[in-house]
C-alpha positions as CSV (number, residue, x, y, z in Angstrom):
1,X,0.0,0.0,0.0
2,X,1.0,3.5,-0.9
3,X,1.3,6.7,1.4
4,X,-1.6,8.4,-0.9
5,X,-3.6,4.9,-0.5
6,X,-3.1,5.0,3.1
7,X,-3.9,8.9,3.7
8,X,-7.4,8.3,1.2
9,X,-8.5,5.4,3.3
10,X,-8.0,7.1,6.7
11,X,-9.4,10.7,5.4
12,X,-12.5,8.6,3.6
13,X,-13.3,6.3,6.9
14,X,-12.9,9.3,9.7
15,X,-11.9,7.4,12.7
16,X,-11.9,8.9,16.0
17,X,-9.4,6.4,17.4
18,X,-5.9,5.5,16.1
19,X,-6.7,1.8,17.0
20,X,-9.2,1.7,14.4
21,X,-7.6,3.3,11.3
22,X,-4.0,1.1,12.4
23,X,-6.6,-2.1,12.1
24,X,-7.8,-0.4,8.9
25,X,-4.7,-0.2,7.1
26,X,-3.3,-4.1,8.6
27,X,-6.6,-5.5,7.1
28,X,-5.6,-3.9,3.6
29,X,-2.2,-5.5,3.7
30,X,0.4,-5.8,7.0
31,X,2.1,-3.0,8.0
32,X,5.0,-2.2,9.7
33,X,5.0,0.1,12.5
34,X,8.5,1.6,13.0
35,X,7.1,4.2,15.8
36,X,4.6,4.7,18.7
37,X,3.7,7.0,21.1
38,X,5.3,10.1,19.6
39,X,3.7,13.3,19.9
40,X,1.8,12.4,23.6
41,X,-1.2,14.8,24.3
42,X,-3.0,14.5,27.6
43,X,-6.5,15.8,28.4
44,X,-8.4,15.5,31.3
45,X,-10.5,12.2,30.1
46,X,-8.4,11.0,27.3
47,X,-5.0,11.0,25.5
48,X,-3.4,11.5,21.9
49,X,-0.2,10.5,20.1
50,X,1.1,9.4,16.6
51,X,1.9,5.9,15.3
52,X,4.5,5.9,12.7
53,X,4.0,2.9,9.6
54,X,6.1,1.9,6.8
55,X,4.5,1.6,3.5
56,X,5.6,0.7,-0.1
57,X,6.9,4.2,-1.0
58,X,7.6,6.3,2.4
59,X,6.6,6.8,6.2
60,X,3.2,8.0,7.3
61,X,2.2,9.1,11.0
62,X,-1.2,8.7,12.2
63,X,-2.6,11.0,15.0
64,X,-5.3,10.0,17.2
65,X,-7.1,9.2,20.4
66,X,-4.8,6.0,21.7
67,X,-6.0,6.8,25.8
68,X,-9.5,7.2,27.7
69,X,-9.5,7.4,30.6
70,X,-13.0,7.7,31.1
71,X,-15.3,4.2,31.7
72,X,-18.4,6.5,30.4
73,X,-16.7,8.0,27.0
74,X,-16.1,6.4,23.6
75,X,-13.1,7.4,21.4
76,X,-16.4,9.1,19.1
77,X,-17.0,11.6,22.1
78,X,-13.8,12.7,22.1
79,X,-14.0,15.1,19.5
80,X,-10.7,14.1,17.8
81,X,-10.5,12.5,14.6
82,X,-8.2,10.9,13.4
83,X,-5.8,12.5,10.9
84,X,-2.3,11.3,8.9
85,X,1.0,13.2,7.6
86,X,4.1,11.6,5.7
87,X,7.1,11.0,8.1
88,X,10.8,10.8,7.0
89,X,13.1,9.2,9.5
90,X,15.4,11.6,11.6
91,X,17.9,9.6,13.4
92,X,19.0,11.0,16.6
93,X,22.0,9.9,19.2
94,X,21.6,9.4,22.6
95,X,23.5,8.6,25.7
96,X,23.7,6.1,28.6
97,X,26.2,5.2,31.6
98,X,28.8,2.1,30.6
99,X,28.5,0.5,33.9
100,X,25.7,1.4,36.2
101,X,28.4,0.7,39.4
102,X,31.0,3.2,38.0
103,X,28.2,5.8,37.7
104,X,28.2,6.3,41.5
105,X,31.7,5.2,42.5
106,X,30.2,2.4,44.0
């Protein structure tokens, strides 16, 4: 499946909950998901964030309700629908201790 594919199914179907439009796009053929939980919004009843999925010809991200925190709300009342982008990778370094013992001259 294509980026544009993936962007006209999940603009056509207007889900109001990431879950949905990921199950979407796996029932149309598998996807690979290369992130999750990036771009974390909290609200008082629920939460947001983007997935990240490989396709054929690129990355797209796919923002929408993943959290509710609510037992009385559905992902419909919400308010949020669900809405893609393309991605591109952006590769980052980051840093950690060798030996946790040496960290604290322990």
């Amino acid at each position: 499946m294509t980026v544009q594919e993936a962007k006209e199914l999940i603009i056509k179907s207007e889900f109001y909950d990431l879950p949905s439009a990921l199950d979407a796009l796996d029932d149309m053929q598998a996807i690979k998901i290369v992130a999750e939980e990036l771009n974390i919004s909290k609200y008082r009843w629920f939460e947001t964030s983007t997935t990240v999925v490989e396709l054929t010809d690129g990355y797209l991200g796919i923002h929408g309700v993943t959290t509710i925190y609510s037992e009385a709300m559905s992902s419909g009342d919400c308010g949020v629908r669900t809405t893609c982008s393309e991605y591109e990778p952006y590769i980052t370094i980051s840093y950690k201790p060798k030996e946790y013992e040496n960290m604290y001259n322990e």
